[in-house]
N, C-alpha and C positions, 0 to 999 in steps of 0.2 A: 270187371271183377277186382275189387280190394284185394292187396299183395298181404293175407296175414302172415306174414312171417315179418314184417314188420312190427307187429304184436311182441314176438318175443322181446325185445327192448325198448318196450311202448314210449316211456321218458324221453331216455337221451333221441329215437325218432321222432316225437314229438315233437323236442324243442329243436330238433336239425331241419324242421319242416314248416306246418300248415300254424306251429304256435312258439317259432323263431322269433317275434317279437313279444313274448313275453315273459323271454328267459335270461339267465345269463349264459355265456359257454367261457370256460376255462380249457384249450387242450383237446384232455379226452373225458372232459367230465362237462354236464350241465345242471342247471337248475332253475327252475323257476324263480321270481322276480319272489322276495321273501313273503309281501306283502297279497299274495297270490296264492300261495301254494310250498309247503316245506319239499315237493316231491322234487328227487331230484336221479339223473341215470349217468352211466358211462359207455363210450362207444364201446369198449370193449373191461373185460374183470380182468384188471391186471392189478397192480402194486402203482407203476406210474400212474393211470387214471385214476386213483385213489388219492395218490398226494396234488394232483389236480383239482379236486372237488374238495380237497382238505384248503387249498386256494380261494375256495367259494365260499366258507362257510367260519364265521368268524366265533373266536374262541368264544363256548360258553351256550352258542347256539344250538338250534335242533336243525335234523335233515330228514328224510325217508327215502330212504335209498331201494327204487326197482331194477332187482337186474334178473340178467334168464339164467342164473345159478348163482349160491349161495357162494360168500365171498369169507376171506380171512382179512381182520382189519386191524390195522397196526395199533400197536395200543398205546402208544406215544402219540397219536392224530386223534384217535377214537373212542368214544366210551358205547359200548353196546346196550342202549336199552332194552331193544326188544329184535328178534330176526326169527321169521317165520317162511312158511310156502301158504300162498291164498293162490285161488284159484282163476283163472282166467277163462271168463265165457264169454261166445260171439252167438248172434242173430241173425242167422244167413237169409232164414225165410221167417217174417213175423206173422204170429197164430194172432188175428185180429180177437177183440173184446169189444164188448159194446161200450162206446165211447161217452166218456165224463167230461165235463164241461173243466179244462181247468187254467189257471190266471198265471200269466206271465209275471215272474216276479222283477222288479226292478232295483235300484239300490236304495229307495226306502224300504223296502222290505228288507234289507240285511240282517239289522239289528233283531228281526223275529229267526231270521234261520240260522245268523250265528248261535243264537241261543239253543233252538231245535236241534242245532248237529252236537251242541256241550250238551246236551240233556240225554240226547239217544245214541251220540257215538258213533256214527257210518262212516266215520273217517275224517281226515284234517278239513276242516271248514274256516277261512277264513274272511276279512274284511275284503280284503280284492278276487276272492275265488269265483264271484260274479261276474269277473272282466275275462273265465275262461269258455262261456258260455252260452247258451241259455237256459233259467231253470224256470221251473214252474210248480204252482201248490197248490193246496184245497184248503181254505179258509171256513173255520164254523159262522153259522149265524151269529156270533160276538165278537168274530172278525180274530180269534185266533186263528192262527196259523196250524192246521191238523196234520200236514204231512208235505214234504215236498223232495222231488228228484231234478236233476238237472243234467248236463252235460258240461264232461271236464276236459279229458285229455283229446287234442283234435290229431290227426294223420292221414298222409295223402288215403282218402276214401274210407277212414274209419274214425267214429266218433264214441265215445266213451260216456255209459249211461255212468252217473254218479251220485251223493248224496242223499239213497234213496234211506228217507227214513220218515218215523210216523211218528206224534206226541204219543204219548203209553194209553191218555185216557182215551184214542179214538182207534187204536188198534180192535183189528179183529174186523176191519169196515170194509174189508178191499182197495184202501186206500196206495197202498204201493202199488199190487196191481192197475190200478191206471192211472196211477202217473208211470208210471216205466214203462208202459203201453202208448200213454201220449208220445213221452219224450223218443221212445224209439221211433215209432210212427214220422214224424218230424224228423231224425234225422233219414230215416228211408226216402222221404221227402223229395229231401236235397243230394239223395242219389249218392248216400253215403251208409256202411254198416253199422249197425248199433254194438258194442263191445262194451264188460264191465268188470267189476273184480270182488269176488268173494269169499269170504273166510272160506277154509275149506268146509268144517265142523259146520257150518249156519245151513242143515239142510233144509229149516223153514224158508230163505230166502230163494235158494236153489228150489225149491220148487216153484214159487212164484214165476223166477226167470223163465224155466221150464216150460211153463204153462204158453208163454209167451214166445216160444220157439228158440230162448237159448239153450246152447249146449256151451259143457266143459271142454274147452281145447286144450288147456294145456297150465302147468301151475308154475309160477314165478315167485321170485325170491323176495320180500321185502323186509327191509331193516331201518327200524328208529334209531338213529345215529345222535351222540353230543360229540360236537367238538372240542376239543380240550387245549 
């Protein structure tokens, strides 16, 4: 059984762990490899772990800082863009669907999902955010790209459903529904739990998850950070 209480500091656990090669660590602050992923955690919310991760991140730059409670950030290091609570759901037992045929993406397919996550917004999608997973999509007969989800954050026995999003013109398809059904499935697979993160307000997608046998465990703190 997966230790979730490693959940509540999913980041800096992640990169102390199963995705220790594809971060940086500073201290008491980590981050992922820029070109990857702006997420970055602290082993613990203090003031020092902070001027540690202010180490990581070079003037000018962005961060997205997860931590299991909301922090005070000096404002000589910091500029606050954005600091909310999203929500945190796990998949203990998945509620199976009937299964859709769907294609492993690779990194020629980047250039279509970078654009897919700028257009629908599920979160930071980058050029190397492929090298933290595997994702997968549904492509129309014209060979757009209609929807795709993947997996980001890895930890000993939990893996992190991520980037589920759909183009606007093929919403309404069930098209999240199964891919976040594949991608969980697949990670159940490899004898690991599916875990992901959602606005709290998005109760469209919470139901989706739902349907799927996640629940809310528990809300965490995330902050779009500039360095200054």
């Amino acid at each position: 059984m997966a230790d979730l209480t490693l959940l509540d500091n999913p980041v800096w656990n992640a990169l102390a762990t199963a995705h220790q090669e594809l971060g940086q660590v500073h201290g008491l602050a980590a981050r992922y490899q820029e070109d990857i992923s702006p997420l970055a955690g602290l082993a613990e919310p203090t003031p020092a772990a902070l001027a540690d991760l202010a180490a990581l991140v070079p003037s000018g730059r962005g961060i997205g800082l997860v931590s299991p409670v909301a922090l005070d950030f000096p404002t000589d290091d910091w500029q606050v863009l954005r600091a909310r609570e999203i929500d945190q759901m796990v998949c203990e037992v998945l509620s199976p669907v009937p299964p859709v045929p769907v294609l492993r993406l690779t990194a020629d397919d980047v250039p279509d999902m970078v654009d897919l996550a700028q257009r629908t917004e599920p979160g930071p999608f980058l050029d190397g955010t492929i090298r933290m997973g595997a994702y997968f999509g549904l492509r129309s007969g014209d060979g757009r790209l209609m929807a795709m989800t993947g997996q980001r954050m890895r930890l000993p026995g939990l893996r992190e459903v991520s980037a589920v999003c759909t183009d606007p013109d093929f919403r309404g398809r069930g098209l999240a529904l199964a891919l976040v059904s594949a991608v969980a499935a697949g990670i159940n697979a490899e004898g690991e739990m599916p875990f992901l993160h959602v606005k709290t307000e998005n109760d469209g997608a919470k139901r989706v998850y739902e349907k799927l046998g996640f629940r809310v465990r528990r809300s965490v703190s995330f902050a779009v950070l500039r360095r200054l």
